[in-house]
C-alpha positions in Angstrom: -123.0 138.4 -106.6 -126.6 137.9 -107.7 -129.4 140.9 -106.8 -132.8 139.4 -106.2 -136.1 140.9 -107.4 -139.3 140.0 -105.6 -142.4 140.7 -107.6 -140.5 140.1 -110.7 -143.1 139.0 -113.0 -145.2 141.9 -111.8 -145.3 145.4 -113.3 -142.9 147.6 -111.8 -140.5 143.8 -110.9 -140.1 143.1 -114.4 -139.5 147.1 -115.7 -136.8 146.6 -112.6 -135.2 143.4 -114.2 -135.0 144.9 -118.0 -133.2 147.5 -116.6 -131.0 146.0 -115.1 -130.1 143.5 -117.7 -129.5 146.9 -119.7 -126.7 147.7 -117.3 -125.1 144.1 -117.9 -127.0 142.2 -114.8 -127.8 139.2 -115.8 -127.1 137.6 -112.2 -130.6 138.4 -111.1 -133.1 135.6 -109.1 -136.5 136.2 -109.9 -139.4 135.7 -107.0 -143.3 135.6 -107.7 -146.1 133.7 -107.3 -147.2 132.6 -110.9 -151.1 132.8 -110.1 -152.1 133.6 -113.3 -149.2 132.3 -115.0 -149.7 134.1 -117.9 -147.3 136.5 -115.9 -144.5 134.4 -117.2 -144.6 136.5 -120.2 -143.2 139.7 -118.4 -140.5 137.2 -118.0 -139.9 135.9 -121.1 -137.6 138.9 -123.2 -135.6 138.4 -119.7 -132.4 137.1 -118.7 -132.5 135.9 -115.1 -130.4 133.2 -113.3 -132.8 131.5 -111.4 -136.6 131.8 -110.9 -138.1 131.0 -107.0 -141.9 130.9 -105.7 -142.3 133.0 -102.9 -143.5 130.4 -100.4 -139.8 128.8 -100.8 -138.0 132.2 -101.1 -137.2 133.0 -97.5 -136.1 130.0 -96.9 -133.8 129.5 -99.4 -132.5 132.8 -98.8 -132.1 132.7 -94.9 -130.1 129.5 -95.4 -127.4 131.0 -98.2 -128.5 128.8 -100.6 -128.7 132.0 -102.9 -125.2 133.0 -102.2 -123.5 136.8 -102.1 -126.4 138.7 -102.3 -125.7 142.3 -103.5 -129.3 144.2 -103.6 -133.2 143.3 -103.0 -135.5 145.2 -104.9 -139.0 143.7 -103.1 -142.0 144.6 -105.7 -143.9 141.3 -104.8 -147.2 142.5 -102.8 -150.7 142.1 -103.6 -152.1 145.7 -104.3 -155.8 144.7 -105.2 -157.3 148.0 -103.2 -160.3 146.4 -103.5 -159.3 143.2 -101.3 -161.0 142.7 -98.1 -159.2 139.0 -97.0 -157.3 141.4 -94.0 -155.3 138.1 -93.1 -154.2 137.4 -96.3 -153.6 141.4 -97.0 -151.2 141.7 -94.0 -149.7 137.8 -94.5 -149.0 138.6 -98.0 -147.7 142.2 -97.8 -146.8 142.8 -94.1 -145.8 139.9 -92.2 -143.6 138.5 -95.8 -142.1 141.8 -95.8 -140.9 141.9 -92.2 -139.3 138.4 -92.5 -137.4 139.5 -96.1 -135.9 142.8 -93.8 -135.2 140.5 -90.9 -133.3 137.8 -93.4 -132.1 141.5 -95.3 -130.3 142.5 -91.5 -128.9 139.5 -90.5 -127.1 139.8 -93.8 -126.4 142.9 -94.3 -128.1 143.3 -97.7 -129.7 146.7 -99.1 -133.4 146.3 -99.0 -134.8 148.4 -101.4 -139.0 148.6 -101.2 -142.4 149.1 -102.8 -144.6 151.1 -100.2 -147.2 152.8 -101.8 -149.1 156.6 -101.9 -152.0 154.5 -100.4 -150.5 155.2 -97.0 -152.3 159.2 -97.4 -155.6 157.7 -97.9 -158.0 160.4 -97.2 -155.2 162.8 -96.3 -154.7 166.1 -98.4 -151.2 166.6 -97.9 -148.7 164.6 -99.2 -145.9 164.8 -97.3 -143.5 161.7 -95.9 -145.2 162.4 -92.3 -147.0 160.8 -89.9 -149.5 163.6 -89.5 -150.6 163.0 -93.1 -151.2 159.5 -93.3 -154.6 157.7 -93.4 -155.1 155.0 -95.2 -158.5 154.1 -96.3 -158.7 150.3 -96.8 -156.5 147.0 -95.9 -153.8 147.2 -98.8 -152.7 151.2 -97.5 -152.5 150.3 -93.8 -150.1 147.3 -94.4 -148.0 149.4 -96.5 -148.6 152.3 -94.2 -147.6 149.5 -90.9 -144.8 148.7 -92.3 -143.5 152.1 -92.9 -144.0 152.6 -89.2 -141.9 149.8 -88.1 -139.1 151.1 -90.3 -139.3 154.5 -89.0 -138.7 153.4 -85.8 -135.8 150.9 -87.1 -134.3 154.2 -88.4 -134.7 156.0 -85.1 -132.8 153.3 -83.5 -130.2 152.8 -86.1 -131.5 149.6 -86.4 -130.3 148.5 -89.9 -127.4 146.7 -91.4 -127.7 148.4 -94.6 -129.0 150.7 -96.6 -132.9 150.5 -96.6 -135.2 152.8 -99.0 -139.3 152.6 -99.6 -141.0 154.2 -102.3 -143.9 155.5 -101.8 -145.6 154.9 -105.6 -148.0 157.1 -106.7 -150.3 156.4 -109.9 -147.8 154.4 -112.2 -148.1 153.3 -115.5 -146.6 151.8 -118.4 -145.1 148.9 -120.2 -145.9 145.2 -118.9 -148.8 146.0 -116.4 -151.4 144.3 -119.0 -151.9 140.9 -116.2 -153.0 143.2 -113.6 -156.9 143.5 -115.1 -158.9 145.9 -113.5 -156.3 147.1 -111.8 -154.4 148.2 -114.0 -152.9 152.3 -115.5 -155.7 154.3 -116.5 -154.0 154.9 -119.4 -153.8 150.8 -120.0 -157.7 150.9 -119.8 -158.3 154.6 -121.9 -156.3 152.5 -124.7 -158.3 149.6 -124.5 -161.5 151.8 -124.4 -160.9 153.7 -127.6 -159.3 150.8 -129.6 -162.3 148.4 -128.7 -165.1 151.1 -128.9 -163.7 154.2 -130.1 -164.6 156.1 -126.9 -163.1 157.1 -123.7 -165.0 157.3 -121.0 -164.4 159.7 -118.0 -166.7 160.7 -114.6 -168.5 163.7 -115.3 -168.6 166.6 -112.2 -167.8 165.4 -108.8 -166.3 166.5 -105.7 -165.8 170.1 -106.6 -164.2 169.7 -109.8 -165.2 170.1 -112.8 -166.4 166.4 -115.5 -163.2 164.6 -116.1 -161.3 167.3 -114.2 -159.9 165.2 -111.1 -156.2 164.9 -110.5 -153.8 162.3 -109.6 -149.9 162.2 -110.2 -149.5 159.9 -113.0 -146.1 159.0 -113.1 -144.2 156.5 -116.0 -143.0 153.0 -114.7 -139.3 154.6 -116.7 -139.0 157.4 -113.8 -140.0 154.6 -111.1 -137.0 152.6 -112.4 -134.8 155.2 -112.7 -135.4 156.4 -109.0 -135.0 152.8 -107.7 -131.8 152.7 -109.9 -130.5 155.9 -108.5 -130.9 154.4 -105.1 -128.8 151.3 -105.7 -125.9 153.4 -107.1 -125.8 155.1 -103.9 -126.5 152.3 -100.8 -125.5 155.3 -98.6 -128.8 156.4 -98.6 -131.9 155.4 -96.6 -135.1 156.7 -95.9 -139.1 156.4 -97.0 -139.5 158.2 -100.4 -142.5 159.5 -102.2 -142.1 158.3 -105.9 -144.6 160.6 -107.8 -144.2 163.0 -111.1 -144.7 166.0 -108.6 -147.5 167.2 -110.7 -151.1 166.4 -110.5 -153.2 166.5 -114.2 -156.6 166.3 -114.8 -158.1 162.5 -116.0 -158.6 164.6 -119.3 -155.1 164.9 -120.1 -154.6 161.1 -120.3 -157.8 160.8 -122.1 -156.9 163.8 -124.6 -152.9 162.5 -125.1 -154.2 158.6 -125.2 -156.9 159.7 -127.7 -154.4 162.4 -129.9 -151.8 159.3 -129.9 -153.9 156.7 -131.1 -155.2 159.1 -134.0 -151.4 159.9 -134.8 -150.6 156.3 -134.8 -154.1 156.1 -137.6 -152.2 158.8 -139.3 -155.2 161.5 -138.2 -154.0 165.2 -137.1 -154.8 165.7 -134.0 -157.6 167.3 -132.1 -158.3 169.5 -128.8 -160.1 168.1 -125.9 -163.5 170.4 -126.4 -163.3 168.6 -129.9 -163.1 165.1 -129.2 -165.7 165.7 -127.0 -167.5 167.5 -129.5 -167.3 164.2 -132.0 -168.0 162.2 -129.4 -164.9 160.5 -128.5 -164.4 161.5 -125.1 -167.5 161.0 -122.9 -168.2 161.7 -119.3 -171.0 159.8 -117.2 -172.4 160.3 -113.7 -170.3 159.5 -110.7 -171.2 156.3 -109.5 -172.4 156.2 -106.5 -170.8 153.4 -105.2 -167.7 155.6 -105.1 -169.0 158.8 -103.3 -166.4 159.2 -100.1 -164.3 156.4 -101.2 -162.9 158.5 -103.9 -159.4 160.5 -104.1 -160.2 163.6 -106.2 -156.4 164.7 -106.1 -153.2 163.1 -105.4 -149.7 165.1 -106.0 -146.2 163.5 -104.8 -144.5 165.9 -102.7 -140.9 165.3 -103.9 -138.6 167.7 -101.3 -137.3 165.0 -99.7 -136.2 162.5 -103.3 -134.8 166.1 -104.2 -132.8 167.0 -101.0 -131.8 163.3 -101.1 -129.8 163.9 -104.8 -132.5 163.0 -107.4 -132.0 165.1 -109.9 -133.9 164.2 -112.8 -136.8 165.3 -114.4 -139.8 163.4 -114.3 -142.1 162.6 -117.7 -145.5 164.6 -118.1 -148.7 162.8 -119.3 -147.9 164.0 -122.4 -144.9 162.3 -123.0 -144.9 159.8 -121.4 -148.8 158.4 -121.8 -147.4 159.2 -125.6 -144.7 156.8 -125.2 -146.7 154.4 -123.3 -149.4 154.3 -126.4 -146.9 153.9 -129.2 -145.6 150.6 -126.9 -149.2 148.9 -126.4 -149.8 149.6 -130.0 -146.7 148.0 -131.2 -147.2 145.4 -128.6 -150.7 144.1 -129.2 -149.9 140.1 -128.5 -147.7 141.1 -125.3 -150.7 139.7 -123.4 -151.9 143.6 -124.0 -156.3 142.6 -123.2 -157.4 143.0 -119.8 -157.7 140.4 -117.6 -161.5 139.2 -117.2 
C-alpha cells in the first residue's frame, strides 16, 4: 500500500516524508508543482516511489492508477498571504482540495489536511468555532471554506474515512528555505544576523511593548508528530488547532536565534537588554503599511488535540528555535538563502 503526500517538496510535505521514511515507509508518491524547481532539493535526501505534478494527480488517482492507497497527507496549497489572484487562491487551495476529499470518499482513504490558523483572522479567540473565525485576506477564507464544508460533512456523517485538518499556527523549521519572504521568522532572524550581524524587530505597536508581540511559534517536529499521531489512530476525525499553546514575544526568537548563533561562534551568551545594548537586536517604527493588517497575538487553543489523546509536549522557542539554528548552520548549502 503506498501513502501519498501532496505538497511534498514543500515545508511541512517534505518534514512529513522524512518521517515517515524513519518509520520504514518508503512506499510514499510525492505530489507538487516544481515552480521553482529548486524545491527538488527537499526531495533529494528522500526515498519516495514515484513523484506526480499536481495537474495529473487527481486523475491518476481517481482512475487507481496509484493502487491501494493507505493515507493522504495533503500539504500542497499556496499560502502566499499576500496573494490577491482570488481565482487562482480558491482553484489552487479550495476547489483542488474538494476534488482530492471527493476522490478520498469514493475510496475510502484517510484524508489527512493542512488548514491553517489564518481562518481566526482578526479574531481574538482561538478556539475551533465558528464564532471565532474571520479571516482577513483570500488565502484564510479558502482554508476557512473549506473547513465549513467539512463541518457540515461531519454533521452528516458524510465521510468514508477518517478525515483530520490542522489548523497550523506559526511553524518553523528545517527545509522551509524555498519559501522566500514567506518564510519562519526564525529562518529570516538567522539570515539577518549572519548577513549583517543585527536583528531587526518592530518597535512599540498595538499596545505592546517594541518587539513584544506574540504569536505561537511552533517546530515543524511537533507538526509531524501531531500528523503522525493522527495516522496511528484513523479512528479519529475532526478540525484541529496545531499550535505550541503558548504565545512568546518576537524577542524570544530574536534573543534564542541571537544566543545560538553566538554559542555556535563559541561566545557566552548574553541577555536581551544586552544585545540590545551592543546593538545586536534593533527595533524600528511600525510600518505603516501594516497598521490594522497586523495580528499582535496569536495562541493555539489546544483543548480539543488534548481531549482527542495528544499527549505530548510541545517545544518552546527556546529549544526548539535552538535546534532549528544549529540545523541552518550545519546546513548552509541546503538551498538555506532566501528566495529573491
Amino acid at each position: 500500500m503506498t501513502i501519498i503526500v501532496t505538497g511534498a517538496a514543500g515545508f511541512i510535505g517534505a518534514n512529513l516524508v522524512q518521517a515517515l521514511n524513519a518509520r520504514g515507509e518508503k512506499n510514499i508518491i510525492a505530489v507538487d508543482d516544481l515552480r521553482p524547481a529548486d524545491k527538488y532539493r527537499n526531495l533529494a535526501d528522500l526515498d519516495i516511489i514515484d513523484y506526480l505534478d499536481k495537474d495529473e494527480f487527481l486523475e491518476a488517482f481517481a482512475s487507481g492508477r496509484l493502487g491501494k492507497v493507505k493515507a493522504v497527507f495533503h500539504e500542497g496549497a499556496c499560502s502566499d498571504t499576500m496573494e490577491t489572484d482570488g481565482i487562482f487562491m480558491m482553484a489552487n487551495n479550495y476547489r483542488y482540495s474538494m476534488d482530492l476529499l471527493d476522490i478520498c470518499t469514493e475510496e475510502s482513504v484517510p484524508f489527512l489536511y493542512a488548514s491553517s490558523a489564518a481562518t481566526y483572522g482578526g479574531s481574538d479567540t482561538f478556539v475551533e468555532s465558528r464564532e471565532h473565525e474571520k479571516p482577513l485576506n483570500i488565502y484564510g477564507y479558502s482554508k476557512f471554506l473549506f473547513d465549513q464544508v467539512m463541518r457540515k460533512r461531519f454533521a452528516e456523517k458524510a465521510n468514508t474515512a477518517q478525515v483530520v485538518g490542522f489548523r497550523y499556527f506559526n511553524v518553523y523549521g528545517p527545509r522551509e528555505s524555498h519559501k522566500g519572504r514567506m518564510a519562519s521568522v526564525a529562518f529570516h532572524q538567522y539570515h539577518q544576523f549572519k548577513n549583517h550581524g543585527v536583528v531587526k524587530l518592530f518597535g512599540e505597536y498595538g499596545g505592546y511593548a517594541a518587539g513584544e508581540q506574540s504569536r505561537d511559534f511552533v517546530s515543524v517536529e511537533d507538526v509531524v508528530k501531531v500528523n503522525l499521531f493522527f495516522y496511528d489512530h484513523p479512528e479519529k476525525s475532526g478540525i484541529f488547532n496545531l499550535g505550541s499553546g503558548k504565545a512568546q514575544p518576537f524577542n524570544d526568537v530574536a534573543h534564542t536565534v541571537v544566543n545560538s548563533m553566538r554559542r555556535i561562534a563559541g561566545q557566552s551568551p548574553a541577555s536581551l537588554s544586552e544585545l540590545v545594548k551592543q546593538g545586536l537586536i534593533e527595533y524600528i517604527p511600525f510600518p505603516d503599511a501594516l497598521r490594522g493588517k497586523y495580528q499582535c497575538f496569536t495562541q493555539a487553543d489546544q483543548t480539543k488535540l488534548r481531549q482527542a489523546g495528544y499527549a505530548d509536549a510541545f517545544l518552546n522557542v527556546e529549544q526548539g528555535v535552538g535546534r532549528y539554528i544549529d540545523w541552518l548552520s550545519a546546513n548552509a548549502d541546503f538551498l538555506s538563502q532566501p528566495s529573491a
